[in-house]
C-alpha positions as CSV (number, residue, x, y, z in Angstrom):
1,X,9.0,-191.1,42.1
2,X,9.2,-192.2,38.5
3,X,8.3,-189.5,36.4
4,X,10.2,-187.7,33.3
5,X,10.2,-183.6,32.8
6,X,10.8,-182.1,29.4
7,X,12.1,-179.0,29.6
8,X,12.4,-176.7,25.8
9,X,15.3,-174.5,26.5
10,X,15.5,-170.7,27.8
11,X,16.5,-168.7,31.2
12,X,13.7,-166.7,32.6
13,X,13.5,-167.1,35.9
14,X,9.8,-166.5,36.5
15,X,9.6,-169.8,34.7
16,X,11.9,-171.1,37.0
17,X,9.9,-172.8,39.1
18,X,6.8,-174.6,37.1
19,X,9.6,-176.2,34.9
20,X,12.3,-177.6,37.6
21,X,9.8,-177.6,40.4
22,X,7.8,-180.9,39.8
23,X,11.1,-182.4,39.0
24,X,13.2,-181.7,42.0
25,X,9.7,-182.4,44.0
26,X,9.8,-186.2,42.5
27,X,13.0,-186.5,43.9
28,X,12.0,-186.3,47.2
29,X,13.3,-184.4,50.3
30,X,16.9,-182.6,49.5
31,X,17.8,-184.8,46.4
32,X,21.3,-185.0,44.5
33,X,21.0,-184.5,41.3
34,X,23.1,-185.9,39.0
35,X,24.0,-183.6,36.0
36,X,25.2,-184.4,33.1
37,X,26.8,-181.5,31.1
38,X,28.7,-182.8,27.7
39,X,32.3,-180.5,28.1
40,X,33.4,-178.5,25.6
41,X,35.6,-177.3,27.2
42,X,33.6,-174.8,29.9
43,X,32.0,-178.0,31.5
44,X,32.0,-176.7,35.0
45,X,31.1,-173.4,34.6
46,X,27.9,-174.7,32.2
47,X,27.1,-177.1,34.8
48,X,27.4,-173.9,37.7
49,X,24.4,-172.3,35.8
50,X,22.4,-175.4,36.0
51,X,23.3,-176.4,39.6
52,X,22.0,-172.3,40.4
53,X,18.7,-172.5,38.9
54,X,18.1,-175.9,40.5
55,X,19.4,-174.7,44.1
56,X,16.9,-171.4,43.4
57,X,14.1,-173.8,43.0
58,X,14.3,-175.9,45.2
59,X,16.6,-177.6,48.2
60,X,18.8,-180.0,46.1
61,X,22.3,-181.0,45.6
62,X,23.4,-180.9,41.9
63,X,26.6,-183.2,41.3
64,X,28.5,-182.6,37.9
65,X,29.1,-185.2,35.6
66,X,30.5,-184.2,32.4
67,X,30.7,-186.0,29.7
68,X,34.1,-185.2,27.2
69,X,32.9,-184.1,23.5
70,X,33.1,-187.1,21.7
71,X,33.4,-189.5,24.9
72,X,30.0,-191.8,26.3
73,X,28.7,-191.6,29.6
74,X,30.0,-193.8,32.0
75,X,26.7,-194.8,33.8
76,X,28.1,-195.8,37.0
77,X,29.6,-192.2,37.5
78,X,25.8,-191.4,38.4
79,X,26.3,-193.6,41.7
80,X,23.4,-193.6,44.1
81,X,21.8,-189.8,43.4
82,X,18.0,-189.6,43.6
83,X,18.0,-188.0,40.4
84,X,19.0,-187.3,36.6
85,X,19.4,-184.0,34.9
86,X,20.8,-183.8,31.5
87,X,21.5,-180.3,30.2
88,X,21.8,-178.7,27.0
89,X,24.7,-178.3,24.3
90,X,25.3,-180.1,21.4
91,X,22.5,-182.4,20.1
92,X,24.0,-185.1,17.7
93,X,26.6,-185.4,20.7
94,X,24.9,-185.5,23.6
95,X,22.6,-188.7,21.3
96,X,26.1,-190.3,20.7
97,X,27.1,-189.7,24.6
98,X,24.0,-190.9,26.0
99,X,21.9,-193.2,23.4
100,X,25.0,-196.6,23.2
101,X,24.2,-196.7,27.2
102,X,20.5,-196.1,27.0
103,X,19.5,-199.3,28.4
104,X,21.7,-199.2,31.2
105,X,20.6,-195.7,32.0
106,X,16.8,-196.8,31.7
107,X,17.7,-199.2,34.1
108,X,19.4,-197.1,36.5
109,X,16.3,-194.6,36.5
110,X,14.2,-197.5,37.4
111,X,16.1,-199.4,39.9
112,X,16.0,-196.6,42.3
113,X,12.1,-194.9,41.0
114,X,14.6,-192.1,39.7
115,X,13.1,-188.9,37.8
116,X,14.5,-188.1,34.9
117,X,14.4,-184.1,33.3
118,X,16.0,-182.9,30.3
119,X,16.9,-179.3,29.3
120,X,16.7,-178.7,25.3
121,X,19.1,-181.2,24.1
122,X,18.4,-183.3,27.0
123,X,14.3,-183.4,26.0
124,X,14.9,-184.0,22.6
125,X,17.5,-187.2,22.9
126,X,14.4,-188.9,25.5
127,X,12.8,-189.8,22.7
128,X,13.4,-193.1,21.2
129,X,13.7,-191.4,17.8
130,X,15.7,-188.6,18.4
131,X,15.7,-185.1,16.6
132,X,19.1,-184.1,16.7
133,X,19.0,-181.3,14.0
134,X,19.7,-180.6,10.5
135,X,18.2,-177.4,8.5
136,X,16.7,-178.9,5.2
137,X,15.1,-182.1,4.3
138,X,15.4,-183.4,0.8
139,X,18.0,-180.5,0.0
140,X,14.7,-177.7,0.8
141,X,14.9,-175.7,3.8
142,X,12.2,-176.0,6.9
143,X,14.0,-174.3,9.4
144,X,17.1,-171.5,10.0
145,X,20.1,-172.6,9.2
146,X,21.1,-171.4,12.9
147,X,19.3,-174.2,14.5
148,X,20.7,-176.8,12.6
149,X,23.2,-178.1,15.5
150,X,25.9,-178.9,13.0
151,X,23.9,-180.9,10.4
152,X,22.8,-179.9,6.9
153,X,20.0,-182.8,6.5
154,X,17.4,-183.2,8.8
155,X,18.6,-186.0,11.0
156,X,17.4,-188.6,13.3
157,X,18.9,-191.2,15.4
158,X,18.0,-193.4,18.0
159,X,17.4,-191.7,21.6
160,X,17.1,-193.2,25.1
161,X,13.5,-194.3,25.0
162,X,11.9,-192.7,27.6
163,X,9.2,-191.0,26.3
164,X,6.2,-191.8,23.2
165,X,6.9,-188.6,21.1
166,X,10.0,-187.2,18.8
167,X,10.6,-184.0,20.8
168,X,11.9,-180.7,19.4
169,X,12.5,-177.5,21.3
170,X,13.3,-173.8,21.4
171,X,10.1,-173.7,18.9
172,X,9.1,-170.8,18.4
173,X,11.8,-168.7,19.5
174,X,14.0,-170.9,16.5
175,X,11.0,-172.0,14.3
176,X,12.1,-175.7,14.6
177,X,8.1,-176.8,14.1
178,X,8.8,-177.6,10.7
179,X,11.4,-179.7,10.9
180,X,10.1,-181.6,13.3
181,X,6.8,-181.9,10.8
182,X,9.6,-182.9,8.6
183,X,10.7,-185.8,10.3
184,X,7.9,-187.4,11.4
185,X,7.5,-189.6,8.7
186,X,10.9,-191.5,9.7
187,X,9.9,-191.8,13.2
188,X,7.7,-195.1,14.6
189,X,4.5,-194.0,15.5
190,X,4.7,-190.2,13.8
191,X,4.6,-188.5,17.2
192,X,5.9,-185.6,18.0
193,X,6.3,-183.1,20.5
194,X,7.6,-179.4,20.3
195,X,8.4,-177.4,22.9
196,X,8.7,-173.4,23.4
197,X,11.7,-172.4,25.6
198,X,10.6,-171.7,29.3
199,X,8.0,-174.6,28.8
200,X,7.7,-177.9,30.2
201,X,5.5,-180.9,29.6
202,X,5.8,-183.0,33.2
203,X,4.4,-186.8,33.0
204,X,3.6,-189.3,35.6
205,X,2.1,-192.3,35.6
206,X,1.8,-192.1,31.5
207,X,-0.1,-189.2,31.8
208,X,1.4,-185.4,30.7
209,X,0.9,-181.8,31.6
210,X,2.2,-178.7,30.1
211,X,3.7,-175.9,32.2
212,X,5.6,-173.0,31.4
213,X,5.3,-170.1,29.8
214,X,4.8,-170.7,26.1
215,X,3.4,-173.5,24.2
216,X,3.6,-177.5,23.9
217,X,3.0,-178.5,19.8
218,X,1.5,-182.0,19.9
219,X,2.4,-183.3,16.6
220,X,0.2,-187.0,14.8
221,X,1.1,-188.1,11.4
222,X,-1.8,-190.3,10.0
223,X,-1.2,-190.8,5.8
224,X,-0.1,-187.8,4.2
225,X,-1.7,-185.1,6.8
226,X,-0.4,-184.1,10.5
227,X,-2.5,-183.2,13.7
228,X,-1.0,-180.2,15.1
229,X,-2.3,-179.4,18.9
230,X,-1.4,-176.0,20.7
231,X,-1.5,-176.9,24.2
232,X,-0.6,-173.9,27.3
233,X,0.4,-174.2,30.6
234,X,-2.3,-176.6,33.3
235,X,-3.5,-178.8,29.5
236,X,-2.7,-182.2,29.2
237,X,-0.7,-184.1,26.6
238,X,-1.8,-187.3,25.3
């Protein structure tokens, strides 16, 4: 089934399941999971972590696909799996790998009713405005300098479309709220979503649902002032 999992980062495994498990689910029966790990070099033993939190979840078979830094995915290297994965890393890369194929890769989710889920870097290029990083905006700082994924300005580029919101993660564990408040104002709509690590917001059908254990921020720029929503695991997200 056709449905798209954002997942905000983070490890612990009693979150395990409420994050991966609707995903691997939506794949149906034993799916293979393509996914797509961005190599720096340790691409196989990054994509080994993945592959054992998805086989804990779930019956599955992950497939690696790894993407060289600085490279583009080659979207036929996904072949016929019943589902898509992207991982975490490297945010402005994994937008450069993924986004200059992001119609092709929307079209190979559809043609086969795939589920998509992405982990951290993965959730935040699904936008169509992607956050990729960046620890100041206008010179000022609205976030640590740790967080900023390589980039001094706050930046955004174009993602792969798949969902209404600019998406954000490890929130609060990185305080990345602000910059994602920050950007809003260069993103279509002024949507935004931020997500705490272990925590997932899950849509089907249009229609999403937090899980996890921390918090979904549910970000709406109207004029000058922004709607922020907390929203906790079971709440949906319009």
């Amino acid at each position: 089934m056709r449905t798209v999992h954002l997942l905000g980062g983070g490890w612990d495994p009693s979150a395990t399941a409420a994050l991966y498990g609707p995903f691997l689910e939506s794949g149906g029966g034993t799916p293979a999971v393509a996914t797509v790990v961005l190599d720096e070099g340790d691409g196989l033993a990054q994509f080994q972590r993945w592959a054992a939190v998805l086989r804990r979840t779930a019956s599955c078979e992950p497939v690696p696909v790894l993407v060289p830094l600085g490279g583009r995915l080659d979207v036929a290297a996904l072949g016929d799996a019943d589902a898509l994965l992207v991982c975490g890393g490297l945010t402005p890369a994994y937008a450069a790998a993924l986004a200059p194929v992001a119609a092709e890769l929307r079209g190979w989710l559809a043609a086969g009713d795939r589920p998509f889920a992405g982990f951290s870097a993965g959730a935040a290029v699904s936008a169509g405005s992607a956050v990729v990083g960046g620890w100041r905006a206008g010179g000022v700082p609205v976030c640590p300098e740790d967080a900023a994924e390589d980039l001094d300005e706050v930046g955004v580029v174009p993602g792969l479309g798949l969902v209404p919101w600019a998406v954000d993660v490890h929130c609060a564990q990185w305080g990345t709220l602000p910059r994602l408040l920050s950007a809003l104002p260069g993103v279509p709509g002024g949507q935004g979503l931020a997500l705490d690590e272990d925590t997932a917001v899950h849509l089907a059908d249009g229609a999403g649902r937090v899980a996890g254990l921390g918090t979904a921020w549910r970000l709406d720029l109207a004029g000058t002032a922004t709607a922020v929503t907390a929203l906790r695991a079971g709440e949906p997200v319009g």
